[in-house]
C-alpha positions in Angstrom: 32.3 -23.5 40.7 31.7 -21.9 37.7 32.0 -18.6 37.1 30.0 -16.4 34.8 31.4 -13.2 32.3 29.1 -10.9 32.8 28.5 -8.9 29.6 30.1 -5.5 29.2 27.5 -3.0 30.1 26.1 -1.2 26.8 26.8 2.1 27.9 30.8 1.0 28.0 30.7 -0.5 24.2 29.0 3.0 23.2 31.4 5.2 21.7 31.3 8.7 23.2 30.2 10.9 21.2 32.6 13.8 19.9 32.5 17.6 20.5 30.9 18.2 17.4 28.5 15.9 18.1 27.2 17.2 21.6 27.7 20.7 20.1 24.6 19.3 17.4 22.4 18.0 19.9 22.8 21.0 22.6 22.0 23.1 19.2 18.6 21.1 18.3 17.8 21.1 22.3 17.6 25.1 21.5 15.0 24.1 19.0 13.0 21.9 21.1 12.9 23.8 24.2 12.0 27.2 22.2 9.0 25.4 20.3 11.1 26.8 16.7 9.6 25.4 13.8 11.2 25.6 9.8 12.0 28.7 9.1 12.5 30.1 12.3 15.6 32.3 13.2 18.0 31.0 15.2 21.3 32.4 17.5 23.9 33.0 14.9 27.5 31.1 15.0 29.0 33.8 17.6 26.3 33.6 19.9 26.0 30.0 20.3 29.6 30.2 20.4 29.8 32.2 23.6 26.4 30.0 25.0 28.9 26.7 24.9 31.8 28.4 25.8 33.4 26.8 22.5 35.1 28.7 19.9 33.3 30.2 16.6 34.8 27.8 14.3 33.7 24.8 16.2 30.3 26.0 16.8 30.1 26.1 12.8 31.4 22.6 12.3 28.4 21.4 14.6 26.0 23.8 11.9 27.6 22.4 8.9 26.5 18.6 10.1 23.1 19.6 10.9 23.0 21.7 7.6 23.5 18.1 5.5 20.8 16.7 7.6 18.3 19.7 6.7 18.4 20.5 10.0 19.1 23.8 10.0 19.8 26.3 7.4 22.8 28.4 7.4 21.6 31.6 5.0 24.9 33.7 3.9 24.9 36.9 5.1 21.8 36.3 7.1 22.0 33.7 9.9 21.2 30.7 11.2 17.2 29.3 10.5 15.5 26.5 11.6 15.8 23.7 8.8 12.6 21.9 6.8 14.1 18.3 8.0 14.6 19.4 12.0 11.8 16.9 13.2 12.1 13.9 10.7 12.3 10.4 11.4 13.9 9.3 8.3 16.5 10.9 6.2 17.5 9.5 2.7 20.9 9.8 1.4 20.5 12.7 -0.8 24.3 12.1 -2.1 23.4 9.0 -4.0 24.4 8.5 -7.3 22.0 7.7 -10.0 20.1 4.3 -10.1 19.5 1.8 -12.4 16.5 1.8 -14.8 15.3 -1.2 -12.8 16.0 0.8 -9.7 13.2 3.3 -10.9 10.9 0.6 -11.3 11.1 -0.7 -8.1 10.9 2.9 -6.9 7.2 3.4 -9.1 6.4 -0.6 -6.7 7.5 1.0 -3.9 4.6 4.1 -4.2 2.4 1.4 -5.3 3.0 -0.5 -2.2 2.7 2.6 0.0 0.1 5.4 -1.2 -2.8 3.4 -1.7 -3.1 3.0 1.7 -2.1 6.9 2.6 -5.1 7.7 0.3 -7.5 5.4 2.2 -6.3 6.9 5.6 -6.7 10.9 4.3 -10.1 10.0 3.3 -11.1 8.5 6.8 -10.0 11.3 8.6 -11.5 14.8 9.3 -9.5 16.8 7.5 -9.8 20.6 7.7 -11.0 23.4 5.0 -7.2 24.1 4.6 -6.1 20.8 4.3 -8.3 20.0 1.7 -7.4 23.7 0.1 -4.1 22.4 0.0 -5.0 19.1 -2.2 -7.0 21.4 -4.6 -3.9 23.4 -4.6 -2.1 20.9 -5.7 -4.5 19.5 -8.2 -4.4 22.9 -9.7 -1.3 24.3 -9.6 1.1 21.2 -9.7 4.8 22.5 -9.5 4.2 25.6 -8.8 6.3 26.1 -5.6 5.2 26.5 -1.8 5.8 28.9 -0.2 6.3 26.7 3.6 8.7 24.9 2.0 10.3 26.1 -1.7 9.5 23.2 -3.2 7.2 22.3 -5.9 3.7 21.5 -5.1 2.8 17.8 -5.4 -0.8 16.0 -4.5 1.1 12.5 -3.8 3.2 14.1 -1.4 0.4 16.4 0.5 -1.9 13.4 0.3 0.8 11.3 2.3 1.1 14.0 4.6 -2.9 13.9 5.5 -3.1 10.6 6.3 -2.0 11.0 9.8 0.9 8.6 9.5 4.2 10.5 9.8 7.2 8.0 9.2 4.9 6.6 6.0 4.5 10.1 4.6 7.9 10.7 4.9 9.0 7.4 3.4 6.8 9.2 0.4 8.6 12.5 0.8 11.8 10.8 0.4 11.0 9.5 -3.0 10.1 12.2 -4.4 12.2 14.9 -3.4 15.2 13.4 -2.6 15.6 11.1 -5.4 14.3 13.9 -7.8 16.2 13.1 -10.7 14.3 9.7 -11.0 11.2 11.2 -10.5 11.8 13.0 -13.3 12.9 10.6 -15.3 9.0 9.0 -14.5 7.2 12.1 -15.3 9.3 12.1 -18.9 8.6 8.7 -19.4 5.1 8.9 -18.4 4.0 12.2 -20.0 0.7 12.3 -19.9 -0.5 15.6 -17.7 -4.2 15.6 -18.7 -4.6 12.2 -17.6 -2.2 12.4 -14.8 -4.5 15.4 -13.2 -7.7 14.0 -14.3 -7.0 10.8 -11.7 -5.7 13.5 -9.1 -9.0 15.0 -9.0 -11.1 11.7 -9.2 -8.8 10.4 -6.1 -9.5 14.2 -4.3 -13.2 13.4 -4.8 -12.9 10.4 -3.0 -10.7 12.1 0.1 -13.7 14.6 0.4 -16.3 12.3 -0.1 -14.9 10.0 3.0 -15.3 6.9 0.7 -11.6 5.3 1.5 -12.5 2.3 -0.5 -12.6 4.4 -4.0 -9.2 6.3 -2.7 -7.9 3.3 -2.2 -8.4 1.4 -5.8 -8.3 5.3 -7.6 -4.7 5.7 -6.7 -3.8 1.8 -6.8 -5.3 2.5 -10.2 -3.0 5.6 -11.0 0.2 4.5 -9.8 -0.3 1.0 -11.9 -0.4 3.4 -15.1 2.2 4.8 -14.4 3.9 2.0 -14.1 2.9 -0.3 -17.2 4.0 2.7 -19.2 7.1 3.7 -17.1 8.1 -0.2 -17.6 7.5 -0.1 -21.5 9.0 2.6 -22.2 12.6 1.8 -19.9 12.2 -2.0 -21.7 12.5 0.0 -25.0 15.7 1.8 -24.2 18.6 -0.5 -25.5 21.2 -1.8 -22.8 23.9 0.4 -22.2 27.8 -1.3 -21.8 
């Protein structure tokens, strides 16, 4: 008769997790079961210390990982807040090093790829007075930062973030925040503001007007500027050994 090796369950193969780690979770459980939201104040170090019966110093190893995540913010001299990354699905590296000039290419195919369909979804959904305040916002004041988040205002990333589709919008997010140095190296290369805003506010006009089709082929439109010149322009810059 032949015998069978049953497969080792998955939950033996799993490595358990470390102090640190369960110390993390219990933290963001905090979060979860007190509805928080960015910003938010939090226990400090001591008394999440004394709430896991751990020791001070361990409680702020478990902070300083969810710091790197964006988790949580750890404000000298002032506590322990609720981080702008606490509910995201998808964190990029933001330790990378710098890419290559095809790299930020590939990064202006990748938008191309993505937002033309983001615009088309904002403009069949109902959005609110204030989430259409927040496009014109952004059409007007571009850089200028928020004050939700500290960062600079920018329509491609609110427009993601009105289409309804989180994970895509954050894809979005994540390349243009968190490989900021190559997005400014496209705005330099590109360097054309008047004509840059004037498309912003055509493709607004279409998310207001409902008409997803025009969305759609204004900001396919756009972002295939942006990339003919982005292209010309890094073809022009002489290899480097």
């Amino acid at each position: 008769m032949t015998q069978t090796t049953r497969p080792a369950d998955a939950h033996e193969r799993r490595p358990r997790p470390s102090l640190s780690d369960s110390l993390s979770s219990g933290i963001l459980q905090i979060v979860r079961e007190q509805g928080l939201t960015a910003g938010d104040p939090m226990p400090n170090a001591k008394a999440l210390a004394e709430r896991f019966d751990v020791a001070t110093p361990t409680i702020r190893e478990a902070l300083r990982k969810l710091e790197a995540t964006g988790s949580v913010e750890l404000r000298h001299g002032s506590g322990v807040y609720v981080g702008a990354n606490v509910s995201r699905i998808l964190l990029a590296n933001p330790h990378a090093s710098a890419v290559s000039a095809e790299m930020v290419k590939q990064m202006v195919e990748a938008r191309l790829m993505i937002e033309p369909s983001l615009a088309a979804m904002a403009a069949q959904r109902r959005l609110s007075a204030e989430d259409l305040d927040v496009l014109h916002h952004a059409v007007a004041e571009p850089g200028l930062a928020d004050a939700r988040t500290g960062r600079p205002v920018n329509f491609h990333r609110e427009m993601a973030n009105l289409a309804g589709n989180v994970v895509l919008a954050e894809v979005v997010d994540s390349l243009l925040s968190l490989r900021s140095w190559e997005q400014k190296q496209i705005r330099r290369l590109y360097d054309d503001r008047e004509h840059d805003l004037a498309q912003h506010r055509e493709i607004l006009h279409a998310i207001e007007s409902h008409d997803h089709e025009a969305a759609h082929e204004l900001t396919r439109s756009h972002l295939e500027d942006i990339r003919e010149v982005v292209s010309q322009r890094l073809d022009q810059v002489p290899a480097q050994d």
